[in-house]
C-alpha positions in Angstrom: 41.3 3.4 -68.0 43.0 3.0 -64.5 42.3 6.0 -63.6 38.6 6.0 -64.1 38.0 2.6 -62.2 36.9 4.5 -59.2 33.5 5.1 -61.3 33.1 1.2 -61.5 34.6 -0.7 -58.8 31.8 -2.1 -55.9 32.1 -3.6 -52.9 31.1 -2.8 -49.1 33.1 -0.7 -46.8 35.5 0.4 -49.7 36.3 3.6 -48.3 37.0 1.8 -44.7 39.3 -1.3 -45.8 41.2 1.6 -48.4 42.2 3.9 -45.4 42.6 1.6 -43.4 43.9 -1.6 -44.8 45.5 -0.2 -47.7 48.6 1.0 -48.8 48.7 3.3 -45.7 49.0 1.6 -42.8 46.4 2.8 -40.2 48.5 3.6 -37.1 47.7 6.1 -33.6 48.7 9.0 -35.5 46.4 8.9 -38.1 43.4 7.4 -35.0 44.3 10.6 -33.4 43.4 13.0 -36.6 40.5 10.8 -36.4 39.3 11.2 -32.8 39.9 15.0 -33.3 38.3 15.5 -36.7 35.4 12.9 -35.8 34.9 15.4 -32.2 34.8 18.7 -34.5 32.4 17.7 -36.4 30.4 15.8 -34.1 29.7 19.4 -32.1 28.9 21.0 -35.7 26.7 18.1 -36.5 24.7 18.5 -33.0 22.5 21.9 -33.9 22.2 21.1 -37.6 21.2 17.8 -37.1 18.1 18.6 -35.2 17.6 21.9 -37.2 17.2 19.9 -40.0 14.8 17.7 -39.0 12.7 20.5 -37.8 12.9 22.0 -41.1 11.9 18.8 -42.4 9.3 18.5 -40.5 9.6 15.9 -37.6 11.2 16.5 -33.7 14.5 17.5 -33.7 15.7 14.0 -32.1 15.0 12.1 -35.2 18.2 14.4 -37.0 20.1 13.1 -34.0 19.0 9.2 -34.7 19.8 10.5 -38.3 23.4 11.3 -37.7 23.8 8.9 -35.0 22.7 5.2 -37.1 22.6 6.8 -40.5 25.8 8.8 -40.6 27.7 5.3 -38.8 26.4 2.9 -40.9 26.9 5.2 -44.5 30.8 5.5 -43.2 31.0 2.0 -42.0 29.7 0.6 -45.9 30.6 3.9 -48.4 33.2 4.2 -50.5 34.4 8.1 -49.8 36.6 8.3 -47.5 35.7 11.5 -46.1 32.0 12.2 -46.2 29.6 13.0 -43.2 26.3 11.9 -43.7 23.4 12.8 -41.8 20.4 15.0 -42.6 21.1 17.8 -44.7 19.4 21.1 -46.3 18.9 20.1 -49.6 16.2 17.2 -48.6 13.9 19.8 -46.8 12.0 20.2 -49.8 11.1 16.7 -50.2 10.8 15.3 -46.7 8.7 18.5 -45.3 6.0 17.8 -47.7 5.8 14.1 -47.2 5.8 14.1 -43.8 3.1 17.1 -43.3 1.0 14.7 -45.7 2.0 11.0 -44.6 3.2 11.8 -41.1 6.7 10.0 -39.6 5.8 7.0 -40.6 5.4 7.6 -43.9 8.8 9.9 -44.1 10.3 6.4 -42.7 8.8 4.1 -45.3 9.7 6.6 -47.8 13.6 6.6 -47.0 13.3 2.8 -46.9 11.8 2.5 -50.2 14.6 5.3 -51.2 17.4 3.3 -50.0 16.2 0.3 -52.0 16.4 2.6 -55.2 19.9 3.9 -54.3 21.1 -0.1 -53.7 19.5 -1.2 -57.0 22.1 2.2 -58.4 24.8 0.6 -57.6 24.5 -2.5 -58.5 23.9 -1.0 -62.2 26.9 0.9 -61.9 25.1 4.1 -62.0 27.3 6.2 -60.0 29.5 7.1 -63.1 26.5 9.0 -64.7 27.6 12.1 -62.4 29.8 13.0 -64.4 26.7 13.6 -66.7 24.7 16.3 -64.8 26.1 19.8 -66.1 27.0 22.0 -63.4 24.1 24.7 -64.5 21.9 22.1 -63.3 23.2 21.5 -60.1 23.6 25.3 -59.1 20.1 25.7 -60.3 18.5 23.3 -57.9 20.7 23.8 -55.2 20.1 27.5 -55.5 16.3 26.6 -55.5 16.4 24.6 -52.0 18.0 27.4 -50.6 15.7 29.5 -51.4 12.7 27.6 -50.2 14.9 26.3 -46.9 15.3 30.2 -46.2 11.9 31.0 -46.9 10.7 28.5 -44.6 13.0 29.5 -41.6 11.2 33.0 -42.0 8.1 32.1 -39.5 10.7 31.2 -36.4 12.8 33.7 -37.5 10.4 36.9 -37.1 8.4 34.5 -34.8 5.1 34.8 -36.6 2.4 33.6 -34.7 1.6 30.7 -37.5 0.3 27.6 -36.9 0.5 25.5 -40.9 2.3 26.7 -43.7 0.3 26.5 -47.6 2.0 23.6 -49.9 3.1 26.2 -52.7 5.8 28.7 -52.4 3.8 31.6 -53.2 0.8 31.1 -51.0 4.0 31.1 -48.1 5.5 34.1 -49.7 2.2 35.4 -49.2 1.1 34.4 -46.1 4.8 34.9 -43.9 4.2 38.5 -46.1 0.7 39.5 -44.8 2.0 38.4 -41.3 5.2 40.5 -40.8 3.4 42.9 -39.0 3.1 40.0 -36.2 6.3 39.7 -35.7 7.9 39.0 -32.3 10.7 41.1 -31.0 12.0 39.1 -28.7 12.6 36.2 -31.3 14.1 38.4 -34.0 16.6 40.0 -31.5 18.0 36.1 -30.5 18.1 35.1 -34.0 19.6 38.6 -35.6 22.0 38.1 -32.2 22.7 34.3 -33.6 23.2 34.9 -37.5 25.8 37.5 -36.2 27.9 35.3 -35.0 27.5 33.1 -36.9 28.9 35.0 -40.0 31.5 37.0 -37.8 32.9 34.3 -35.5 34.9 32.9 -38.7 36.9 36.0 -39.2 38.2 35.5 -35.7 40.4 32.2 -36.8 39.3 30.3 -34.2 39.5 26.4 -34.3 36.5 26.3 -32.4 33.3 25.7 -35.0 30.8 29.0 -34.8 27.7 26.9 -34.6 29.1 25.8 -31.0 29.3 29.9 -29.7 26.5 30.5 -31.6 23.6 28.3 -30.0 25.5 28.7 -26.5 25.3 32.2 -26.7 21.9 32.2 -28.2 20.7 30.2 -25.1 22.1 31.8 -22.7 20.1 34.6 -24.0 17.0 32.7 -24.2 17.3 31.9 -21.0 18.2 35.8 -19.8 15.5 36.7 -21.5 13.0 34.3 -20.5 13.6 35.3 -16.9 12.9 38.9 -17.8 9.4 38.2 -18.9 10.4 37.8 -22.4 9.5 34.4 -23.0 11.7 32.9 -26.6 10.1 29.6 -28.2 12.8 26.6 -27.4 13.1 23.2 -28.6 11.9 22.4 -25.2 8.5 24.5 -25.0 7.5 23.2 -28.7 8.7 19.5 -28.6 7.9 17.2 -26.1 8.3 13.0 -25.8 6.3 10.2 -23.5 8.5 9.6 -20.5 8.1 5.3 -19.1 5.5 6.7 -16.6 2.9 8.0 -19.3 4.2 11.6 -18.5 5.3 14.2 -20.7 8.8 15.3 -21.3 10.0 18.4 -22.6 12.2 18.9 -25.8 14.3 15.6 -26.8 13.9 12.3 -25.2 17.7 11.5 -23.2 17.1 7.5 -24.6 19.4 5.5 -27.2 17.4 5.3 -30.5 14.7 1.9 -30.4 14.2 -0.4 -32.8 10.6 0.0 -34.1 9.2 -1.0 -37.4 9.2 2.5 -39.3 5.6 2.1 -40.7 4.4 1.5 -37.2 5.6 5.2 -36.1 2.9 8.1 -36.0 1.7 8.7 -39.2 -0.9 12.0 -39.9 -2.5 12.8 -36.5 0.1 11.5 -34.5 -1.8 8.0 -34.6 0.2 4.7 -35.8 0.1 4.0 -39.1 0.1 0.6 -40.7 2.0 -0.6 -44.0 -0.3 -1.0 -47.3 0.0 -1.5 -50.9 -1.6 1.9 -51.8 0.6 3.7 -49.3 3.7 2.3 -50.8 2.3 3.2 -54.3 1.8 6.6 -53.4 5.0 7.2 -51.6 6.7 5.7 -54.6 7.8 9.1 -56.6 9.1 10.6 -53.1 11.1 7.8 -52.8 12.9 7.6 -56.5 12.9 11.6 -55.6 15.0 10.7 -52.6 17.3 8.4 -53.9 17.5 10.6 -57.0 18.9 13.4 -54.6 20.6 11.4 -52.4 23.0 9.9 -55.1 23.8 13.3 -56.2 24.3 15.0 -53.3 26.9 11.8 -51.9 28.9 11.7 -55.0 28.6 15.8 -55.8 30.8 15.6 -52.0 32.4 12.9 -53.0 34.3 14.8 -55.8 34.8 18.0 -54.3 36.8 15.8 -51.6 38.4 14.2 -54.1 39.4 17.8 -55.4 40.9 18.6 -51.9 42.4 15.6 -50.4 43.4 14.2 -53.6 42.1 10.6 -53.4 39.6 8.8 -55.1 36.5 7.7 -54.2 34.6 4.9 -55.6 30.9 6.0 -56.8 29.0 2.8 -56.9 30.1 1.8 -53.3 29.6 4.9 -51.9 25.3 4.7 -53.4 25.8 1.1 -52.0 26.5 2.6 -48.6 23.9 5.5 -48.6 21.1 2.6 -49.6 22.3 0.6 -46.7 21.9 3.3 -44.2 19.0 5.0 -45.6 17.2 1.6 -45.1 19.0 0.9 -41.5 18.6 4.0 -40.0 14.4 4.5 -40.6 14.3 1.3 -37.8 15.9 3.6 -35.6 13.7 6.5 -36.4 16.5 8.0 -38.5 15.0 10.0 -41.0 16.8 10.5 -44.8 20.2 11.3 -44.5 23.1 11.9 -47.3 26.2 13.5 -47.5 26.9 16.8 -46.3 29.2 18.9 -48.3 29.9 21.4 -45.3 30.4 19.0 -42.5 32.5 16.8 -45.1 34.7 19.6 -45.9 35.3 20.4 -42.2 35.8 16.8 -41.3 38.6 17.1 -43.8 40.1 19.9 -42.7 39.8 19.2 -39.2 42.5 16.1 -39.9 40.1 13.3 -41.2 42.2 10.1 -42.4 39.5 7.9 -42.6 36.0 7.0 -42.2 36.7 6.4 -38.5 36.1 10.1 -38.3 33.1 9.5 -39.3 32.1 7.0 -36.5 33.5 9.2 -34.0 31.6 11.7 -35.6 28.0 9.6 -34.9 29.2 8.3 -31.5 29.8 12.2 -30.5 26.2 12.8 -31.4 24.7 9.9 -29.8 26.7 11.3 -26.3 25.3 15.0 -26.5 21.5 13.3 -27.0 22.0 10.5 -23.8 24.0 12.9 -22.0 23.0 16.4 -23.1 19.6 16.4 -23.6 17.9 18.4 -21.4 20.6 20.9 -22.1 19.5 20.8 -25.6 15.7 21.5 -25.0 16.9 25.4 -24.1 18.3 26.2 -27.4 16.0 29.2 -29.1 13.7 28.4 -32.4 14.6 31.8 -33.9 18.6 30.7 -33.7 17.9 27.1 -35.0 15.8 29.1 -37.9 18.9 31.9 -38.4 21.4 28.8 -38.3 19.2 27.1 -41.4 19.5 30.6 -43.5 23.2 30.6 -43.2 23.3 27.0 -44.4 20.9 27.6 -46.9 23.3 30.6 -48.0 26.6 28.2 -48.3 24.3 25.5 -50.0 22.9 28.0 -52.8 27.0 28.6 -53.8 25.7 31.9 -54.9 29.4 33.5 -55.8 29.9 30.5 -57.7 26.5 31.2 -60.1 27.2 34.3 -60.2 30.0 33.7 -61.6 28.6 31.3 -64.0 25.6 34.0 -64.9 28.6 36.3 -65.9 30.7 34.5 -68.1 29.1 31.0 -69.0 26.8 30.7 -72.8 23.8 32.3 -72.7 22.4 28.0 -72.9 23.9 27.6 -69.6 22.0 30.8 -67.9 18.7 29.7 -69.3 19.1 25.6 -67.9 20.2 27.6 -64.7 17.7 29.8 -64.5 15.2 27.2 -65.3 16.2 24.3 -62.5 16.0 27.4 -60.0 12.6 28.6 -60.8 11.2 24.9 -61.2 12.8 23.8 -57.7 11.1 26.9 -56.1 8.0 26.8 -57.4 7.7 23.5 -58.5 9.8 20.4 -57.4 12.8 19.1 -57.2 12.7 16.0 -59.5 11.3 18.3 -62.2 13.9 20.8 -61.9 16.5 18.3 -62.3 14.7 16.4 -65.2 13.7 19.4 -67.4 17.4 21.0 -66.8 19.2 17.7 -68.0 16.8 17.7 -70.8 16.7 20.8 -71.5 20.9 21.0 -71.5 20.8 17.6 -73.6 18.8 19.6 -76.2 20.8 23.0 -75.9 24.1 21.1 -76.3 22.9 19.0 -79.1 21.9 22.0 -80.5 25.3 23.5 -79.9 26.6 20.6 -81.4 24.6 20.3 -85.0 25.7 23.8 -85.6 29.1 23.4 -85.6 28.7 20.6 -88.5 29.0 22.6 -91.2 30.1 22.4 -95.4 32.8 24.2 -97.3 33.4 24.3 -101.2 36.9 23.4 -101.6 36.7 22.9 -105.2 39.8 26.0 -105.5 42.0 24.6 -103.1 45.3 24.2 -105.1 47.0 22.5 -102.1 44.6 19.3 -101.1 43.6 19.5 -105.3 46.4 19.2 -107.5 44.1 18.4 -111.0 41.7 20.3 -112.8 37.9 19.2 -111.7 35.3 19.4 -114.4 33.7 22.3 -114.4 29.8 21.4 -113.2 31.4 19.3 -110.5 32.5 20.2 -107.0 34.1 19.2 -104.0 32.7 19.6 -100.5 34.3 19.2 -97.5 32.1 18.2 -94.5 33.3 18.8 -90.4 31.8 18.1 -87.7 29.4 14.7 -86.8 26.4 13.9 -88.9 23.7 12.9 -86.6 20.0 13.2 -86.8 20.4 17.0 -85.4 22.7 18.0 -88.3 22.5 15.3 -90.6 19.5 16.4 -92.7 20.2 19.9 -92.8 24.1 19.6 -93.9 22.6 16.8 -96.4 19.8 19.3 -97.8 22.5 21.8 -98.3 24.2 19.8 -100.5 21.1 18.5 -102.4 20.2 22.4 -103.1 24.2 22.7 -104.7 24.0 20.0 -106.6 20.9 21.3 -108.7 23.7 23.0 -110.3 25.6 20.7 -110.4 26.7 16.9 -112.2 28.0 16.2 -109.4 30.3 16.3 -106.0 32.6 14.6 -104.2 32.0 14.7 -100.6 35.6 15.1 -98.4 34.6 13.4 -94.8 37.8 13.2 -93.2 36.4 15.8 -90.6 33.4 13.7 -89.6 33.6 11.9 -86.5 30.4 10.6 -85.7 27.6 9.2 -88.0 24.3 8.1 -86.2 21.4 6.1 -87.8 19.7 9.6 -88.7 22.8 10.4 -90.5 22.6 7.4 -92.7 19.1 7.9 -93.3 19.8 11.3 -94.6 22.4 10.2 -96.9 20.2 7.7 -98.2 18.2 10.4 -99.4 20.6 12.2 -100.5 21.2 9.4 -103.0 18.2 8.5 -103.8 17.8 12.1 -104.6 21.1 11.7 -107.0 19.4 8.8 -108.6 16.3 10.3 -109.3 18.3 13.6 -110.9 21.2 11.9 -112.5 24.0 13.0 -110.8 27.3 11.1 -109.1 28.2 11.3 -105.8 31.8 10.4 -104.6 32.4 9.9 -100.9 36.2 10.1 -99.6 38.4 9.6 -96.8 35.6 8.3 -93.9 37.3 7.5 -90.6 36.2 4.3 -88.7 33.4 4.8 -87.1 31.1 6.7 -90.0 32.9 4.1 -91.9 31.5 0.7 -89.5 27.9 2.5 -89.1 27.8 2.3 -93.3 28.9 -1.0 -92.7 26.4 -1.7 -90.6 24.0 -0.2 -91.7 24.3 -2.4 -95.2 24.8 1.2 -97.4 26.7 0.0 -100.5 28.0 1.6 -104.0 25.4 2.5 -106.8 26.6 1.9 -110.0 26.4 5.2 -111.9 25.4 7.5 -108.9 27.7 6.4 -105.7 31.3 5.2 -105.1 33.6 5.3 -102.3 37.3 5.8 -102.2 40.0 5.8 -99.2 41.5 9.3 -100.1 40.5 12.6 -101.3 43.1 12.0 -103.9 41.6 8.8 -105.1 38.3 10.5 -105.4 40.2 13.4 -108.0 42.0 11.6 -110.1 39.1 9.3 -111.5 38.6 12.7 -113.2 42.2 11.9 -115.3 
């Protein structure tokens, strides 16, 4: 089981002392693909960072605190070796909602609490259990927080003149509808300019990253623009901070993230909230939805890196690392942050050899905010909102469910198609409940009907003896639990009504579950009550210890066992 020890091995900063202190000796060359990889990213990470906090509902410099102390901290103690954390498009749907309701401060607590949840994961070794979630499951949901990401980057994008959005998706399908006739020219021309180049920049096979052309180009036109009367919405004229003085500043404060208890930021209204039982209780399911989320999102990257760098990663210490930033990073004003498939993948590409990258990656960010800032208050809403729809577009992997809508089982489609719907109309934490239920009880399904009986009673070459003839033999394949066991049971109870009896061939059962020996119990209480034999031969181990077990012993006159079919026969002779 060497190979699967990644799925159980814990400690802090696996990833780091792996790379680093491992086999592979960590030496300039492999800083250098660091530095380089850590610098690519870091620009990528810049206008996603603060879109994504915008999306979720809080000023843009809390994604920058996000990448800077979360994304640090989550390389520094994780256990993949290439993963960027920060904030990412798949939490929008859970943070927007708490923090329109609970404010900052209750977004803050939330993670906290979150991080906790993700800690307590680790310790009972629950990162292996990814390998549980079918793939339908996670193409459903994903696909569903793309859709309701796009959806929501509509009102910037057409710059409606809206002030709140409703709670449920169809009353904002409704109103960003009945409001398209509002829509601002000006603002759709900078972000129709912006989501060109950001899908055609990649065909020019250019190192450069297209987010960085993208928002400088889309700024620059802002700003053109703005001085022809044509004034664009900007980070700067919709965000604004508290400068020492008591003044106002516009767009992102140019300050190193503060320590500040995260229950003591504004909560709804903007006032200060303060920490209390009921609050805690109430932010309770947003928080196990978080760290629900979170674990799947880190280890989900965590395996498709594995797939293309070929390394392992070790699942429990990377949940241990996402809980220890996810309850660091809120002190900072860092809001939720996870692994990011798409900055991960670039990282890697880029010439990531270790978490270092990572680092670099945060550091990078935390120069553009102390450094950069009042550059960054010119960037246009409509191209952070047409930046969001293309990363809503790679998140939703829509080739790849395609795909699976084409050639997968029809059970597949339906837990696919359910998790979608339920994200986008519903929530998250359902979707992924009802889809792992429902593809527990679709494969179970799947499962009882290939357990199935055949008469072998003619079959010269496993019976070399003449049977007698109201007797037959039955050959059972497949495993006998509770979803087969009393059907495949009642079958034989309806042929032996013909019958004096039958032996039972269970060479081909592998499993036998507590329901199973329930149903044979009837069975032979049924053979009892009727006066016929039952022989059972050939049981492999398990189905074998679970009889054991379960106390099930010979009846004199009605049951025996035997080791082999053959046995069984010849008590005929």
């Amino acid at each position: 089981m060497a190979h699967r020890a990644h799925l159980f091995s814990l400690r802090v900063g696996h990833a780091l002392r792996d790379a680093c202190f491992g086999d592979e000796r960590y030496n300039l060359a492999r800083l250098r693909g660091d530095v380089l990889a850590g610098i690519s990213v870091g620009i990528i990470a810049i206008p996603l960072a603060m879109a994504l906090a915008i999306a979720s509902g809080v000023a843009p410099h809390y994604g920058l605190y996000t990448a800077i102390v979360g994304g640090f901290v989550i390389a520094l103690a994780g256990g993949s070796r290439f993963s960027i954390s920060g904030p990412t498009a798949a939490f929008v749907v859970i943070l927007y909602p708490i923090a329109h309701v609970y404010g900052l401060a209750g977004l803050l607590l939330a993670t906290v609490m979150g991080g906790f949840i993700l800690i307590a994961m680790a310790y009972a070794r629950l990162g292996r259990f990814i390998e549980y979630i079918p793939q339908s499951v996670t193409l459903g949901f994903t696909g569903g927080i793309a859709i309701v990401l796009a959806t929501l980057q509509l009102k910037d994008f057409f710059g409606l003149p809206l002030q709140e959005m409703p709670e449920h998706y169809v009353d904002k399908v409704w109103t960003l509808a009945s409001s398209i006739n509002q829509f601002d020219g000006t603002s759709l021309f900078v972000a129709l300019v912006t989501l060109g180049i950001m899908l055609y920049w990649p065909k020019l096979k250019t190192p450069i990253p297209q987010h960085l052309p993208a928002v400088i180009l889309a700024s620059l036109l802002g700003i053109l623009l703005a001085t022809a009367g044509y004034d664009v919405d900007t980070i700067g004229s919709r965000f604004s901070y508290l400068l020492p003085d008591g003044t106002q500043g516009a767009g992102i404060p140019p300050y190193l993230p503060e320590f500040m208890w995260p229950w003591q930021q504004p909560g709804p209204g903007g006032q200060p909230s303060q920490i209390s039982w009921p609050m805690i209780v109430a932010l309770l399911p947003s928080a196990f939805a978080i760290a629900i989320l979170g674990a799947i999102e880190s280890l989900l990257c965590a395996v498709v890196l594995d797939g293309m760098s070929g390394t392992r990663h070790s699942a429990n210490s990377e949940l241990l690392g996402q809980g220890l930033g996810n309850i660091i990073a809120p002190f900072f004003g860092g809001i939720t942050a996870t692994a990011a498939i798409a900055r991960s993948t670039a990282n890697l590409k880029a010439g990531a050899q270790s978490p270092i990258a990572a680092m670099i990656h945060s550091l990078v960010v935390l120069l553009a905010l102390v450094s950069f800032a009042p550059v960054l208050a010119y960037l246009p809403m409509p191209a952070m909102a047409a930046l969001l729809i293309v990363v809503a577009w790679n998140m939703s992997e829509a080739p790849k469910a395609l795909q699976l809508v084409k050639r997968a089982p029809v059970p597949d489609i339906v837990v696919l198609m359910t998790c979608l719907s339920l994200t986008v109309f519903f929530d998250m934490v359902i979707a992924i409940t009802v889809g792992v239920l429902l593809a527990c009880i679709l494969f179970v399904n799947q499962m009882a009907a290939m357990t199935r009986i055949t008469d072998i009673t003619g079959h010269k070459k496993l019976i070399d003896t003449t049977i007698p003839a109201r007797w037959a033999v039955l050959k059972i394949t497949g495993p006998l639990f509770f979803a087969a066991a009393d059907r495949v049971f009642g079958e034989i109870a309806a042929k032996l009504a013909s019958l004096d009896g039958a032996i039972l061939y269970m060479d081909g059962v592998t499993l036998l579950d507590a329901g199973g020996v329930a149903a044979l119990n009837k069975l032979v209480d049924y053979c009892a009550a009727e006066g016929k034999q039952l022989f059972i031969a050939d049981l492999q181990f398990q189905p074998l210890k679970t009889l054991a077990r379960a106390d099930v012993k010979p009846r004199e006159g009605v049951t025996a066992f035997f080791s082999t079919l053959d046995e069984a026969i010849h008590q005929f002779n």
